[in-house]
VMD Tcl script that draws the C-alpha trace (Angstrom):
set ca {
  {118.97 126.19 69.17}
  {121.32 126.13 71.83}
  {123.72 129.21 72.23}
  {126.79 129.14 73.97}
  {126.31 132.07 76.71}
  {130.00 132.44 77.91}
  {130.84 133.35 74.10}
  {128.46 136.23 73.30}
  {128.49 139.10 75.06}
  {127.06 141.65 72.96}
  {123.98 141.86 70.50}
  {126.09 141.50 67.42}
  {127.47 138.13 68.62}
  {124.07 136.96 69.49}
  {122.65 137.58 66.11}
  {125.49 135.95 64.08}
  {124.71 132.75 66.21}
  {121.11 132.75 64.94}
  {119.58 133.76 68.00}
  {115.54 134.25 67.43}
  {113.35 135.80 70.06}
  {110.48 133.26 71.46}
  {108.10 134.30 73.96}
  {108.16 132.47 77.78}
  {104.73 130.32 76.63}
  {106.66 128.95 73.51}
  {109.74 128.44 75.48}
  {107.67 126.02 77.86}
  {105.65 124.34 75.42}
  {108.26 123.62 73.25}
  {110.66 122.12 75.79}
  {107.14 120.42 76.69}
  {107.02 118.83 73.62}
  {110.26 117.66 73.43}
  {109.70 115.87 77.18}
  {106.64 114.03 76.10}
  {108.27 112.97 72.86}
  {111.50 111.19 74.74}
  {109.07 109.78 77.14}
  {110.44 111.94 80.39}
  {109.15 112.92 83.36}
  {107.67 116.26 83.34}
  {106.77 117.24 87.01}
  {108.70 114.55 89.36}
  {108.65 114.71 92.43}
  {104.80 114.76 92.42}
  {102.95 112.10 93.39}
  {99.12 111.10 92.54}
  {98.90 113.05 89.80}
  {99.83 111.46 87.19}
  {96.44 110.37 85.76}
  {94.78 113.68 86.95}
  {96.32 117.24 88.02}
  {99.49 116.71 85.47}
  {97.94 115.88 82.09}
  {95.39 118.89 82.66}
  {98.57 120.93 83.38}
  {100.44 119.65 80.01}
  {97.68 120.49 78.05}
  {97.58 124.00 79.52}
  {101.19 124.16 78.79}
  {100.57 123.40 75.68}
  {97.83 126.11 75.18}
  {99.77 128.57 76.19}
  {97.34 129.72 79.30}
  {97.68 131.46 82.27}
  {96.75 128.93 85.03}
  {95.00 129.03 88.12}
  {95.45 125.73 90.83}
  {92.59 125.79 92.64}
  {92.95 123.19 95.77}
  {93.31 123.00 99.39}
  {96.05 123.36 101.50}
  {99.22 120.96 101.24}
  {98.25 119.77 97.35}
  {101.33 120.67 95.74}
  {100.21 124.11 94.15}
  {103.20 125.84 94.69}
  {105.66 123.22 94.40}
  {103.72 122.28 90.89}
  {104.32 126.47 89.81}
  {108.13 126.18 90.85}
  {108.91 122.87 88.88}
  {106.96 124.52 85.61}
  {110.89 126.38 86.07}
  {112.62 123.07 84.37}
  {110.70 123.55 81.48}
  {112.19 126.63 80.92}
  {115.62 127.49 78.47}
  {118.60 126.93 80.37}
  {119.68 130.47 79.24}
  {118.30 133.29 78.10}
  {120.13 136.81 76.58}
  {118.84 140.24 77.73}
  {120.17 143.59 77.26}
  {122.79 144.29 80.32}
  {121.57 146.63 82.63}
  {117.81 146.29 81.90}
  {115.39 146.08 85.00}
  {112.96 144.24 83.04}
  {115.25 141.71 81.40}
  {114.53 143.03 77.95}
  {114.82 141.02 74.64}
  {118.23 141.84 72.87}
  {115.97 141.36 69.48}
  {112.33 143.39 70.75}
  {113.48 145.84 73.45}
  {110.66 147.72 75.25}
  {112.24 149.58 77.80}
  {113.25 153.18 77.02}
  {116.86 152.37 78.76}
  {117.14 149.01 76.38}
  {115.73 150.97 73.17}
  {118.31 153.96 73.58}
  {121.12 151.65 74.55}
  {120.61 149.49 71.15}
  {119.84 152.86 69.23}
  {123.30 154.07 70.38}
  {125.33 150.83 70.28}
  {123.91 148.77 68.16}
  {126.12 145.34 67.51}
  {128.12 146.45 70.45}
  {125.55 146.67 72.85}
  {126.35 144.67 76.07}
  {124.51 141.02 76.38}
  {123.86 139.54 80.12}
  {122.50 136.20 80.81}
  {119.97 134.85 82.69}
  {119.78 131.19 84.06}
  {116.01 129.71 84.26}
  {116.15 129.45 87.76}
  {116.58 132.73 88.03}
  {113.29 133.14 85.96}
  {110.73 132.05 88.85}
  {109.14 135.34 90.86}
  {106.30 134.30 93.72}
  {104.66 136.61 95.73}
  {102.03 135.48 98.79}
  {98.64 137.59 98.08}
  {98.15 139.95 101.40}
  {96.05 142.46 102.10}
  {98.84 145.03 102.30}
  {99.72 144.12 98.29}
  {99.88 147.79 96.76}
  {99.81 148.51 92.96}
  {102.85 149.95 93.47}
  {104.24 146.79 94.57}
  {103.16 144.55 91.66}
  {103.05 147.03 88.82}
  {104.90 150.11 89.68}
  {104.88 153.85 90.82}
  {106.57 157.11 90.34}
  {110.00 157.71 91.98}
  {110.67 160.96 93.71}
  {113.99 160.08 94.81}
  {115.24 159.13 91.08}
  {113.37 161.72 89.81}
  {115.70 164.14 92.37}
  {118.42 162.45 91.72}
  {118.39 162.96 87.68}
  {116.44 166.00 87.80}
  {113.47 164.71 86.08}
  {109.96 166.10 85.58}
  {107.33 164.01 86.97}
  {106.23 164.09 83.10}
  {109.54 162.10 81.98}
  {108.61 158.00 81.86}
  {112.33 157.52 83.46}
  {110.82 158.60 87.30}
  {109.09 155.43 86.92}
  {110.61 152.69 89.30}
  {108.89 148.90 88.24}
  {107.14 146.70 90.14}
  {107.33 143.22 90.36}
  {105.54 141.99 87.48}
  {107.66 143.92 85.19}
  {110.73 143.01 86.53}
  {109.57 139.59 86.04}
  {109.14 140.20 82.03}
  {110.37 136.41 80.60}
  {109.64 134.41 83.89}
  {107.28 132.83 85.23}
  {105.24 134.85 87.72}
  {103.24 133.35 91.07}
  {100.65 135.06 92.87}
  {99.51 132.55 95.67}
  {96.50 132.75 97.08}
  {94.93 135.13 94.72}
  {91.62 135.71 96.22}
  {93.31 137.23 99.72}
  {94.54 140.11 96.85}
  {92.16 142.95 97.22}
  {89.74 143.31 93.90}
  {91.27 146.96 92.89}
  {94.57 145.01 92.77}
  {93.26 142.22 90.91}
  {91.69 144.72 88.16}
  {95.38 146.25 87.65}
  {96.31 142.64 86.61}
  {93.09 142.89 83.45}
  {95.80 144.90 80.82}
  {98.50 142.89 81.77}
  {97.08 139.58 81.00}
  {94.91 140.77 78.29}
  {96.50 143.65 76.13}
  {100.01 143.60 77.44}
  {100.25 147.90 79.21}
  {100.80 148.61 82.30}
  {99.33 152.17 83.73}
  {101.26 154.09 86.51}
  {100.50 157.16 87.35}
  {98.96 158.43 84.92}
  {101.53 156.94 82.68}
  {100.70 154.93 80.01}
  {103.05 152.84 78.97}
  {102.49 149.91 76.07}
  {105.04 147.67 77.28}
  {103.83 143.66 76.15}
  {105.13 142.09 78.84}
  {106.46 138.16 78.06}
  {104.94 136.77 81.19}
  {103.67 132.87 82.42}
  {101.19 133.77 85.11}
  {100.63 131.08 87.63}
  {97.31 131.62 90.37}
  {97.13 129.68 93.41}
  {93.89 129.67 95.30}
  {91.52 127.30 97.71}
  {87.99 127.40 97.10}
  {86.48 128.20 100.00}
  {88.49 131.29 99.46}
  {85.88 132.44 97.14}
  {83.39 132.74 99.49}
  {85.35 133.31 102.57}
  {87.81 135.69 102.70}
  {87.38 137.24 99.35}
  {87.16 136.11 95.58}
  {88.72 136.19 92.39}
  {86.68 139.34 89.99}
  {85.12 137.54 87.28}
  {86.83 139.50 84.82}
  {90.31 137.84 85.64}
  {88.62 134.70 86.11}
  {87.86 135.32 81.95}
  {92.05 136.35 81.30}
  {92.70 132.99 82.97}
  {93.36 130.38 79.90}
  {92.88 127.05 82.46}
  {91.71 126.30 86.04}
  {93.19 123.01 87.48}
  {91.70 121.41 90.06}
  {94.16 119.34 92.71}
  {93.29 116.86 95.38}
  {94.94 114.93 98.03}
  {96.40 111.71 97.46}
  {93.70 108.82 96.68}
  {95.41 105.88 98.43}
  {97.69 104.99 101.36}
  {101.18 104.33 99.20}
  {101.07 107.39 97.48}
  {100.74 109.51 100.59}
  {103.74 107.20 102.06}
  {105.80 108.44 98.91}
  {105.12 112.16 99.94}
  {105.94 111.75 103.39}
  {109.05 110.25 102.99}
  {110.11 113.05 100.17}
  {108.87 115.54 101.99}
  {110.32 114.80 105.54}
  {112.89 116.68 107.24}
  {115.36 114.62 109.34}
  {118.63 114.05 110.83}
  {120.52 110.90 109.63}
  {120.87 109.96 113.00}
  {117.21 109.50 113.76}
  {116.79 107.44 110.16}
  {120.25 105.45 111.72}
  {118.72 104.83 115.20}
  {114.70 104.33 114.61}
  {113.37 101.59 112.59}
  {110.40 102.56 111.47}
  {107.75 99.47 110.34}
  {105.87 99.82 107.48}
  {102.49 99.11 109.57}
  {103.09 102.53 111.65}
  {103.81 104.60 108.40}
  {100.56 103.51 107.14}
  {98.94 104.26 110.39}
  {100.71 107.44 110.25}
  {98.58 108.29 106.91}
  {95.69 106.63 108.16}
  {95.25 109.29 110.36}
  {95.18 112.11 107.75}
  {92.40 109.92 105.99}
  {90.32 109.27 108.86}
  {90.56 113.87 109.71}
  {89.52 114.04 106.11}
  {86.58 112.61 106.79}
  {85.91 112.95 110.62}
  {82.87 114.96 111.79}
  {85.12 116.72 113.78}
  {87.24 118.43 111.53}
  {85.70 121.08 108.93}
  {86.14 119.13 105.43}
  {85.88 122.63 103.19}
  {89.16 123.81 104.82}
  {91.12 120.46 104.04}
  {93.72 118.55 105.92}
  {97.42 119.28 104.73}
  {99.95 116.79 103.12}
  {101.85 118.50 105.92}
  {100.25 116.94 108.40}
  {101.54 113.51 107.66}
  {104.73 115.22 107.54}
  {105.00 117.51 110.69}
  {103.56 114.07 111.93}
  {106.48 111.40 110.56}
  {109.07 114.01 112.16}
  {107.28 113.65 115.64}
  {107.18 109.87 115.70}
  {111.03 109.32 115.21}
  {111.76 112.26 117.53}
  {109.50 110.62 119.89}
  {111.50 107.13 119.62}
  {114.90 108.99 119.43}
  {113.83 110.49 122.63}
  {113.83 107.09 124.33}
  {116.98 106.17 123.23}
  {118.77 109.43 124.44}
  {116.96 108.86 127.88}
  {118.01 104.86 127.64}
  {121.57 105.17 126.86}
  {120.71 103.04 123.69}
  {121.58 103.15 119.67}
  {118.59 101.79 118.44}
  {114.83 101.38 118.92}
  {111.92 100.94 116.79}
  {108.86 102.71 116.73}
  {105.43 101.68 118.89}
  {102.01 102.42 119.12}
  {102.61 104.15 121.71}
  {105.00 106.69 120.70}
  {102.05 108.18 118.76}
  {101.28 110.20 121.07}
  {103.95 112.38 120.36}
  {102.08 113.21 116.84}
  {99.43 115.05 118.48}
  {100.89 118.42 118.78}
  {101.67 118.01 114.41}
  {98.05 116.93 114.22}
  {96.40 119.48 116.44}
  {98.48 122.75 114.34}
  {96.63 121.49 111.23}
  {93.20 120.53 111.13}
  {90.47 123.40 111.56}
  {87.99 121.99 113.56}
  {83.72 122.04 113.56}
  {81.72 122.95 116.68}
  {81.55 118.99 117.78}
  {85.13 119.33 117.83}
  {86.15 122.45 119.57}
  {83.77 120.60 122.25}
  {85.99 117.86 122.25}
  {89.09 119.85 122.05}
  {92.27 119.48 119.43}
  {94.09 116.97 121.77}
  {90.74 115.04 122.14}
  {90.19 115.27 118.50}
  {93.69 114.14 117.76}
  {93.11 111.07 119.66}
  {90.51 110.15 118.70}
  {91.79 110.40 115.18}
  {94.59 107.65 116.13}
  {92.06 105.33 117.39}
  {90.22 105.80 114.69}
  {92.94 104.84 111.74}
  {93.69 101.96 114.28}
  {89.93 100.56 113.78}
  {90.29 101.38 110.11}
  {93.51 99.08 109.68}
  {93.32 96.31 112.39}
  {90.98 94.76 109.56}
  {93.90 94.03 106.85}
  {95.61 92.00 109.72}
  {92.95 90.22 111.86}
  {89.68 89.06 111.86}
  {87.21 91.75 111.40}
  {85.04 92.20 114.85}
  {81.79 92.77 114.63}
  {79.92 95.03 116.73}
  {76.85 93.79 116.35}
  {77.66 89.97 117.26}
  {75.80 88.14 119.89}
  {77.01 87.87 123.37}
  {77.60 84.11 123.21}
  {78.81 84.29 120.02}
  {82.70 82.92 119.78}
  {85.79 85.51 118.21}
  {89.33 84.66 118.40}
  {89.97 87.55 120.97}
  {88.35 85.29 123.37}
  {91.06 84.01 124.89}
  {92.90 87.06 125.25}
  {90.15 89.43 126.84}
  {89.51 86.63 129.15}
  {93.36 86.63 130.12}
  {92.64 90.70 130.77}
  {89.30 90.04 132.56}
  {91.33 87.26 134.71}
  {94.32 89.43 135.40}
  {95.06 93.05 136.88}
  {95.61 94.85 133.49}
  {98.73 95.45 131.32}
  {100.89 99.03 131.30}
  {103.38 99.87 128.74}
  {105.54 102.78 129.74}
  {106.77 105.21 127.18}
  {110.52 104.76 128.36}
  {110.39 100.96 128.48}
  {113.80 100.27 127.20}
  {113.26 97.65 123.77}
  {114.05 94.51 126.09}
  {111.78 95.85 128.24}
  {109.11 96.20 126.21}
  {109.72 93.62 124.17}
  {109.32 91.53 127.57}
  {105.86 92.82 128.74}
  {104.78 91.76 124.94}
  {105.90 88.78 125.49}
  {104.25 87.93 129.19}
  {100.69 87.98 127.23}
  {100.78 84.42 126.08}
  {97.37 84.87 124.33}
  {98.19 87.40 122.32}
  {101.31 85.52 121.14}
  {99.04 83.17 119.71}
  {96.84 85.03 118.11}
  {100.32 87.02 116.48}
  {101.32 83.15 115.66}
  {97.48 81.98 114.32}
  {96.96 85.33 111.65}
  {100.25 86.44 111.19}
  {102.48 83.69 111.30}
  {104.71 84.87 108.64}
  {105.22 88.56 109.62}
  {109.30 89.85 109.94}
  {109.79 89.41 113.38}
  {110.92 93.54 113.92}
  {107.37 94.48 113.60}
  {106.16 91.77 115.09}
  {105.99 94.37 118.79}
  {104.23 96.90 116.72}
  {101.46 94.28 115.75}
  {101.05 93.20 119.23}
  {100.15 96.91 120.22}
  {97.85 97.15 117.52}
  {95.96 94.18 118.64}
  {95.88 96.24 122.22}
  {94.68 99.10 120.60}
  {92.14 97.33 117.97}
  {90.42 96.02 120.90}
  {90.22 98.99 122.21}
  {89.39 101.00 119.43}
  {86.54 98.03 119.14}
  {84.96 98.74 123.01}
  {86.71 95.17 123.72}
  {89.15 96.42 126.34}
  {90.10 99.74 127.76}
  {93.00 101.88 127.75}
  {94.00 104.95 130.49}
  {96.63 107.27 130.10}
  {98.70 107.90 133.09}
  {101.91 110.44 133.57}
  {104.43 107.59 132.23}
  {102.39 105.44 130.20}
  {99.38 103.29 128.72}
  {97.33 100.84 130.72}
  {95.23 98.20 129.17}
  {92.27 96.56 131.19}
  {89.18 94.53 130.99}
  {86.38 96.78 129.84}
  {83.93 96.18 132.09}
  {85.97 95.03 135.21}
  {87.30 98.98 134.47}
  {83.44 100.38 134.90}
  {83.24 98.29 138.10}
  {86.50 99.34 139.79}
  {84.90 102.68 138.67}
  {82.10 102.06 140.81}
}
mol new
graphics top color blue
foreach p $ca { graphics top sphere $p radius 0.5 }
foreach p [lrange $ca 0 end-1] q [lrange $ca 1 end] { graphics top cylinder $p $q radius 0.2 }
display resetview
């Protein structure tokens, strides 16, 4: 039933329009229902879940549990807890003045029980909007039990000139101010384990204990847990006894393929209008741009238990069009599209987020970070040109033939990073072997990416051991391979 909130104000209104109490865990799984019924998105905004993390999170819903989201960093936890929010009554009544929103119908606070015992139908009615119903608080080791559940007052104990013996010196914590909302501890195992036991009564029988006080108070709560599993062993651990109060543990995962991570980037990224305006951006570089989250996933250099963030990608995609709007600033120009080359200006997003093994700290996080790069180049040049083959004979004919023998002929090939796009475009160009190879495998491609192929032929080959590349102060230069270890001699 919906109620009209700017009509009642007070608890004899609210009961003449039929108003019925329902707990926070009906609330959502009735609205649930009703969303699955009509066929509407639950959780948008999400994506990759939809066959996986979501369904297991319905059916929680629908159990009523408290829920732990056990994944890595960057999989959504939090941002899955705060959209649980929509599912929520747009209003709810509570007794005005309460602390811990009391129930017009079932108040529990002495405040809300004395105000209704004096009132009665005239007692004052306050609303509350559902998005004021969402309380989060980040696990530390500082976290008191004063903070989340409560302590005595001596100040308000002064001030009314209270006995510590009086229940009113009591000043609430968090989770009973959060009575009807949905509650997020994040990162649970950081919480110490006496903390986590003052959460068993809460989640189980519904008191809270302060002080020596005592006080049944069955708290209308949706509990939400966020941990990552190597916190368990790490840096602490959830107490098995919680681990038992917690109705269903979800697991959640990065996203499976290329597009999906492309969908969260884009969401997820912060930028100015005027870089989206000025930097075209091809589709090949934002899938190199996830490639390179893939490839840390599963590099030997970066420690797999701790993950690799959806921020990455993110932090990443910001870099690359500041990068390119850069140039254009320096150029005088309104446009540009991204290169290859402008990658390197994702390595400092790159190097903030992945934790790295002892191979890696030998190579160090820029090393690491490039090596990453070349590494999603290798991974993609093969959806665009003819797979090479590292363990072809010497003799043995590719199409890059003609094109390493052009670099083997010639004195190399630099690209500098503030090559104006006619500039660039230009040196491209001036490789008439790699035109044809452009014209031979990708004859159809929209001629504004066709630049960004180009490098990517540059850098497959590299990537490959075919031909080298140097970084200098102002730019890339490509050269034969092997006419580099001689002029190295």
């Amino acid at each position: 039933m919906k109620l009209n909130h700017k009509e009642i104000s007070t608890l004899g209104a609210l009961k003449k329009a039929g108003y019925q109490t329902k707990s926070i865990k009906d609330e959502l799984r009735d609205n649930l229902r009703d969303k699955i019924k009509n066929g509407e998105e639950t959780f948008s905004g999400v994506w990759g879940y939809e066959d996986s993390v979501i369904p297991e999170l319905e059916r929680a819903i629908l159990s009523r549990h408290n829920i732990n989201l056990l994944g890595l960093r960057g999989q959504a936890k939090t941002r899955l807890a705060r959209l649980m929010v929509k599912l929520l009554d747009e209003w709810i009544p509570f007794v005005e003045g309460s602390e811990i929103n009391d129930d017009p119908l079932q108040p529990m606070s002495r405040y809300a029980m004395e105000l209704v015992a004096e009132k009665g139908d005239a007692t004052p009615i306050s609303w509350l909007h559902r998005d004021d119903r969402f309380y989060e608080k980040l696990a530390t080791p500082d976290v008191t039990v004063a903070d989340l559940i409560g302590d005595v007052d001596p100040i308000k104990a002064a001030n009314l000139k209270l006995s510590y013996a009086d229940d009113r010196v009591i000043h609430f914590g968090m989770i009973p101010r959060a009575n009807r909302c949905i509650f997020v501890i994040n990162e649970l195992p950081d919480l110490q384990a006496r903390i986590q036991v003052s959460l068993f009564n809460i989640l189980q029988e519904g008191d809270i204990q302060i002080r020596g006080f005592k006080l049944r108070l069955p708290l209308d709560l949706q509990f939400i847990f966020t941990a990552n599993p190597e916190d368990y062993t790490n840096r602490g651990s959830i107490v098995t006894p919680l681990k038992d109060r917690i109705g269903s543990q979800i697991l959640t995962h990065y996203p499976d393929d290329i597009e999906t991570a492309r969908k969260i980037t884009e969401q997820e990224s912060n930028l100015d209008a005027r870089q989206t305006d000025s930097v075209y951006v091809p589709d090949v570089a934002k899938d190199l741009l996830e490639q390179i989250s893939f490839e840390a996933r599963d590099s030997e250099y970066v420690d797999a238990k701790s993950g690799v963030s959806a921020r990455t990608s993110i932090t990443a995609f910001e870099n690359l069009l500041s990068t390119a709007e850069r140039r254009t600033l320096l150029n005088g120009s309104e446009h540009t599209m991204v290169r290859l080359s402008d990658f390197l200006g994702v390595i400092p997003a790159i190097t903030g987020k992945i934790e790295l093994v002892y191979e890696g700290e030998q190579e160090g996080a820029d090393g690491v970070a490039a090596i990453l790069i070349n590494e999603a180049v290798k991974s993609l040049f093969p959806e665009f040109f003819p797979k090479i083959d590292k363990l072809e004979r010497k003799d043995a004919e590719t199409p890059y033939d003609e094109l390493l023998q052009w670099f083997f002929q010639g004195q190399g090939f630099e690209l500098l990073d503030d090559f104006t796009d006619e500039e660039y475009q230009r040196a491209l160009d001036g490789i008439p072997e790699l035109n044809r190879l452009i014209k031979n495998y990708q004859p159809e491609w929209p001629e504004k990416d066709i630049y960004f192929l180009k490098e990517l032929v540059l850098w497959g080959l590299v990537a490959h051991k075919k031909l080298s590349k140097n970084r200098f102060s102002e730019g890339y230069q490509f050269k034969d391979l092997y006419g580099s270890f001689i002029s190295g001699l």
